[in-house]
C-alpha positions as CSV (number, residue, x, y, z in Angstrom):
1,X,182.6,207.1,-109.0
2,X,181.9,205.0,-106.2
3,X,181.2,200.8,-106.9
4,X,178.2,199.0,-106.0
5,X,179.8,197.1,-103.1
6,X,181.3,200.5,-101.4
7,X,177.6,202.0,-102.3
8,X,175.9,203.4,-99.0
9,X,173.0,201.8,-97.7
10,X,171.2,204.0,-94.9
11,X,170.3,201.9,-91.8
12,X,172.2,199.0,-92.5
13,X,174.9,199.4,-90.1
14,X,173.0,201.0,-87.2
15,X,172.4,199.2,-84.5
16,X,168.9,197.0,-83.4
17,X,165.4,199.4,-81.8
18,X,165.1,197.6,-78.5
19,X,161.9,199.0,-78.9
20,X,161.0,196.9,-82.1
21,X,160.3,193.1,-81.1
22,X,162.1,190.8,-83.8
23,X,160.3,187.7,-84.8
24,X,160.4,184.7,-82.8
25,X,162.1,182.0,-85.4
26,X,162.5,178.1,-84.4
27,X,165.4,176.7,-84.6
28,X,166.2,173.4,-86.3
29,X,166.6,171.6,-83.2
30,X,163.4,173.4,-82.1
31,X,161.7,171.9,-84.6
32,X,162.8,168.3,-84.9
33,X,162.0,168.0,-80.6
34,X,158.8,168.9,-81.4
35,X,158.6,166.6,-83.9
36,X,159.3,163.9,-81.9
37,X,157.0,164.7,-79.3
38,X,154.2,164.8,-81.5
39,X,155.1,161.1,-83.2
40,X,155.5,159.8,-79.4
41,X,151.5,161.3,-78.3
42,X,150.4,160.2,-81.5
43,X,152.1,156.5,-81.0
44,X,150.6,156.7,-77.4
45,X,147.2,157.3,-78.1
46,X,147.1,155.0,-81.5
47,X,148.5,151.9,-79.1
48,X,145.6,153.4,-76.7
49,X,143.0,152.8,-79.0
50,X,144.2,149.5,-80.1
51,X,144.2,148.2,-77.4
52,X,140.5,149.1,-76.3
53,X,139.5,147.9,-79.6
54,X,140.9,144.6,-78.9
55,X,139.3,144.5,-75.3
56,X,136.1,145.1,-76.8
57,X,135.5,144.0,-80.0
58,X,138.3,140.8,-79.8
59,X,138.1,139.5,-76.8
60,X,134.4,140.7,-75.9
61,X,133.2,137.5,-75.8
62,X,135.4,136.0,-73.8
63,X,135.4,138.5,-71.0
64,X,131.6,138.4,-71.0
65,X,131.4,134.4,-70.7
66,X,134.1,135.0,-67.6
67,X,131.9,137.5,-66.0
68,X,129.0,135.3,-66.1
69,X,130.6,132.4,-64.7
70,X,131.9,134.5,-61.9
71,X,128.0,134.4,-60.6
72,X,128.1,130.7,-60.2
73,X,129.9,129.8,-56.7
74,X,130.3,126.3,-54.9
75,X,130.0,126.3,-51.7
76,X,130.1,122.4,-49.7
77,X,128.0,122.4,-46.5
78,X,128.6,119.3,-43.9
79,X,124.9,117.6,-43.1
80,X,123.8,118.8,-39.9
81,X,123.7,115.1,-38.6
82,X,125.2,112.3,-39.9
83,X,123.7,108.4,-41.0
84,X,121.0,106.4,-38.5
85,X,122.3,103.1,-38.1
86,X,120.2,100.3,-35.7
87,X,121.9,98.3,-33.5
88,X,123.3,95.9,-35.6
89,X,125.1,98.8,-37.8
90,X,123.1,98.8,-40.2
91,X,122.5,102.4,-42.2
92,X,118.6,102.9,-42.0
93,X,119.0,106.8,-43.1
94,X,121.8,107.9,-45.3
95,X,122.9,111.5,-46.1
96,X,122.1,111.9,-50.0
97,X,123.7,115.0,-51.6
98,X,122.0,117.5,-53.3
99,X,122.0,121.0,-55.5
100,X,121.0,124.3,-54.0
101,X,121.1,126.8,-56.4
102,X,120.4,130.6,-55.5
103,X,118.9,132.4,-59.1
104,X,118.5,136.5,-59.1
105,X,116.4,136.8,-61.7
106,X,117.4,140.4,-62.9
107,X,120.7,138.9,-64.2
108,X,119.0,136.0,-66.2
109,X,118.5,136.4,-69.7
110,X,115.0,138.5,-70.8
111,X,113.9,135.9,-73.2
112,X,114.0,132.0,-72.1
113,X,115.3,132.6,-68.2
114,X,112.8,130.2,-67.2
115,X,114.8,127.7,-69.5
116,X,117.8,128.9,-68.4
117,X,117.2,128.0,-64.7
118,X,115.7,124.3,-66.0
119,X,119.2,124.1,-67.4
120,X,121.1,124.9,-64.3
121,X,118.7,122.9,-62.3
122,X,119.1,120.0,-64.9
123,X,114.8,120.1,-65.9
124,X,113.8,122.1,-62.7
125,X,114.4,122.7,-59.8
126,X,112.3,120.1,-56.8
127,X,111.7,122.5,-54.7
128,X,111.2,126.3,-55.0
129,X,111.3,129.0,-52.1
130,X,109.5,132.0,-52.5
131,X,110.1,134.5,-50.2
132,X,108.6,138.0,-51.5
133,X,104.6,137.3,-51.5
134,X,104.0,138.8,-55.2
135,X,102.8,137.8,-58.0
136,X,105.9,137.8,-60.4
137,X,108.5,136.1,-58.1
138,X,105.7,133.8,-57.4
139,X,105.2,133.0,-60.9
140,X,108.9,133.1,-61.4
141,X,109.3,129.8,-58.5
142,X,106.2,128.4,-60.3
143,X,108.2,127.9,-63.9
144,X,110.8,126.9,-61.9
145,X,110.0,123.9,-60.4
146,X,110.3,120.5,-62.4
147,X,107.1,118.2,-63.0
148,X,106.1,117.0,-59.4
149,X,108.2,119.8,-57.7
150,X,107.1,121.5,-54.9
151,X,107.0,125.4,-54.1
152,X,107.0,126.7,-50.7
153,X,105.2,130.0,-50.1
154,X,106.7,132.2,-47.4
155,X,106.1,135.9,-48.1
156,X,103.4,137.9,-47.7
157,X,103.5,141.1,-48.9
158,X,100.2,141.0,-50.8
159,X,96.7,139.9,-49.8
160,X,96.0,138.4,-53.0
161,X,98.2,137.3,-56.3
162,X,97.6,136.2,-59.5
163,X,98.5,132.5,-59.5
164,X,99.6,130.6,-63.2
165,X,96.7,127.6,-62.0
166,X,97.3,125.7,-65.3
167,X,101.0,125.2,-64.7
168,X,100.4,124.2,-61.2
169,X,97.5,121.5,-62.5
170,X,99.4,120.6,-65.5
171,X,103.1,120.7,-63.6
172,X,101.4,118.4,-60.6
173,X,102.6,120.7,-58.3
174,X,102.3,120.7,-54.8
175,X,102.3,124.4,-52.8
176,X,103.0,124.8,-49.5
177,X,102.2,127.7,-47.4
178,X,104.7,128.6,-44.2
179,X,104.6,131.1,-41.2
180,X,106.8,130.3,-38.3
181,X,110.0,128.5,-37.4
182,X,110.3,125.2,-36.0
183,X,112.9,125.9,-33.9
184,X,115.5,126.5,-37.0
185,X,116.9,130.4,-35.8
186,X,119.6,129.7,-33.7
187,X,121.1,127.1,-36.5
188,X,120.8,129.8,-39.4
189,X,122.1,132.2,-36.9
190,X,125.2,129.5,-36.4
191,X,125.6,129.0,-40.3
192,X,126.0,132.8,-40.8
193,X,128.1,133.0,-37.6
194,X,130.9,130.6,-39.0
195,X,130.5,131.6,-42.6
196,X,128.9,128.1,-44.2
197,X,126.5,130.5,-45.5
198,X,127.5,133.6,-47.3
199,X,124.6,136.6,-47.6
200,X,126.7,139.2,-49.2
201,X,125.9,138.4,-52.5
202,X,122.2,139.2,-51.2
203,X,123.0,142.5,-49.8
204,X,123.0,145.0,-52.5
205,X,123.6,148.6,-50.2
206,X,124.4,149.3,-47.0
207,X,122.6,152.7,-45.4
208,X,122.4,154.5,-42.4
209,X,119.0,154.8,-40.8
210,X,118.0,157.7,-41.1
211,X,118.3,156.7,-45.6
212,X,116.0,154.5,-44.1
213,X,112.9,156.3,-45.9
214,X,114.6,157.0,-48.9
215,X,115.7,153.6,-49.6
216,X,112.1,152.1,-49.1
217,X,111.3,154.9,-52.2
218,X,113.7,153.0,-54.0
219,X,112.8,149.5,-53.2
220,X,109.0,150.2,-54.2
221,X,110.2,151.7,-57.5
222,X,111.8,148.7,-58.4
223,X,115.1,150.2,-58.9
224,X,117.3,148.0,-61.2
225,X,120.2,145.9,-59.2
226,X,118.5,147.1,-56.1
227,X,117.7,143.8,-54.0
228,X,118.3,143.8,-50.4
229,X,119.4,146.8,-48.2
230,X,120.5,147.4,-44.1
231,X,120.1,149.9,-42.6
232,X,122.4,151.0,-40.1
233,X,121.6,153.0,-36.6
């Protein structure tokens, strides 16, 4: 009688089908690599999100109040001529220093911008420049302006305008209308020849001529940000 440890056992001995693919099986090591890998993404994109939380929600604020004052540049320009003295020495014209402060209205606040330039301007601006000829920016130079101020009309883009008559009565404002040059184009030419006056921040594309249609498309859609473009031959 044969024992149950010499019993036979049919196949157990023969060797492996090559033609029967055995189970792939991870090792240990395998596993614990993998492991690891996974903890390190995980790590990665939880410091990841952190931090773009913290950007965002902590220091929001205080990125946004950098941005803004980022807009505000000051720029010193030298008098183009100096005091008038008489013969004895005497100053009978001094140089007096003043604030000239360029405002884009699209980046003002919605509600209260025309406070918000009165603030800049310390209670308005004297004098305001209006260079389109419409009746928004026109109304926009109006507010502007403190009581007594002036506003100089140079554009002309429309025939006719809506004009805000009870701020201009109420404001004592005076309005001046301009269309030529006294003379001043070779000295503006000068300022932007050196530098002393900086129109890139005006410039808001730069296009080759033949864009030249599309870009007008643009400009009379009011496209947002879309201020001032040259076009290029």
């Amino acid at each position: 009688m044969a024992s149950r440890t010499g019993m036979y056992r049919p196949g157990r001995f023969l060797p492996p089908d090559p033609r029967v693919e055995a189970p792939y099986r991870l090792t240990p090591q395998t596993v614990f690599r993998i492991g690891i890998l996974g903890f390190l993404v995980l790590t990665a994109f939880a410091v990841l999100f952190f931090r773009l939380w913290a950007l965002q929600v902590l220091s929001g604020n205080q990125f946004l109040q950098a941005a803004e004052n980022n807009q505000l540049r000051l720029l010193r320009q030298e008098a183009p001529r100096g005091p008038i003295k008489d013969r004895y020495g005497r100053i009978l014209v001094d140089n007096k220093g003043g604030t000239a402060i360029k405002i884009w209205p699209a980046n003002l606040p919605k509600h209260g911008q025309y406070a918000e330039v009165r603030r800049l301007t310390e209670g308005g601006a004297d004098v305001a420049l209006e260079c389109v000829g419409a009746t928004e920016p026109i109304k926009t130079a109006v507010a502007s302006v403190r009581k007594g101020g002036s506003v100089v009309l140079v554009g002309n883009i429309s025939p006719a305008i809506q004009l805000p008559l009870q701020q201009v009565v109420t404001g004592e404002l005076t309005l001046f209308g301009t269309a030529a040059s006294a003379g001043e184009y070779p000295r503006a030419i000068e300022l932007l020849r050196t530098g002393a006056i900086d129109v890139r921040p005006l410039i808001t594309a730069l296009a080759p001529l033949e864009e030249g249609a599309r870009m007008f498309e643009r400009l009379y859609a009011r496209e947002p940000g879309l201020m001032k473009v040259v076009l290029q031959p």
